[in-house]
Residue, then its C-alpha position, 0 to 999 in steps of 0.5 A: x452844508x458839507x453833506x451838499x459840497x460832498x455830493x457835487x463832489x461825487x455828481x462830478x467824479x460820476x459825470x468825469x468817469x461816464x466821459x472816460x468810458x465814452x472816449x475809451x468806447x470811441x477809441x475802441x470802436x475806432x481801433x477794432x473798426x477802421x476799414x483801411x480803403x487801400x486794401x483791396x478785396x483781393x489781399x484782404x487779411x484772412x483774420x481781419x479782413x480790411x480793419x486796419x488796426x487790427x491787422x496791425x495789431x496781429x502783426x504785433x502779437x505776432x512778433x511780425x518785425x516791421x522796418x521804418x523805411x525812413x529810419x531803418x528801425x525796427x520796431x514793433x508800434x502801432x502808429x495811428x494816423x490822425x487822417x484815419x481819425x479824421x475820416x472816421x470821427x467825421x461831423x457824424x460820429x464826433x466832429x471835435x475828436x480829432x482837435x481834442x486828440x490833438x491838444x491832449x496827445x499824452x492823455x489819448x495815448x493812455x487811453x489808446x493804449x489801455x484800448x489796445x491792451x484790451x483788444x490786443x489779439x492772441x498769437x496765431x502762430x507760436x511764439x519761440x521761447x527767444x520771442x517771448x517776454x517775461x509777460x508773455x510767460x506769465x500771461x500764458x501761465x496765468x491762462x494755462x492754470x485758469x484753464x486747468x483750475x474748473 
């Protein structure tokens, strides 16, 4: 009997974890696919074209400061806007996924945030040495010694 109940046990962390993976895959092909229609052919961005987030995210890794005009803050955030969720989950992809982001924002932010970590481009411009944060140096030495260790 307990050998039975133990196995239901792992039947349901396996079936919990195969969801994880599929939601993180949605948000990740969300981030690294939106194509923004308001940008047009001609001001294209030269790395990544009309994707949205992905434009967004350079500009982040970047140290692009950008400026809410309705706050005045500047600040670096990546804010995903549930009308670009809509149009892209449409009843094609996954009709439900924008209510469930909506009545589980804290545990979509994880899992976009762990997407973004994970798609989060490299700098093309080099950062000053007053723009990088103690990650930043140990990332960068980290990949520096994987580098040089073959």
């Amino acid at each position: 009997m307990c050998t039975s109940q133990t196995t239901r046990a792992i039947k349901v962390s396996k079936v919990g974890s195969d969801y994880n993976h599929l939601i993180s895959g949605k948000c990740q092909e969300f981030i690294s696919t939106f194509q923004d229609p308001t940008i047009s052919r001609a001001n294209e961005d030269p790395i990544h074209g009309k994707l949205k987030y992905m434009i967004q995210l350079q500009k982040i890794a970047n140290r692009e400061k950008r400026t809410d005009t309705k706050t005045e803050c500047v600040h670096n955030i990546l804010e995903i806007s549930l009308q670009d969720l809509k149009e892209f989950f449409d009843s094609v992809r996954d009709m439900g996924f924008v209510e469930r982001v909506r009545i589980n924002t804290s545990r979509y932010i994880s899992i976009f945030s762990q997407v973004i970590d994970s798609v989060m481009p490299q700098p093309t411009r080099q950062l000053g040495e007053d723009e990088q944060s103690t990650f930043d140096i140990v990332m960068q030495q980290r990949r520096f010694n994987a580098a040089n260790s073959h």
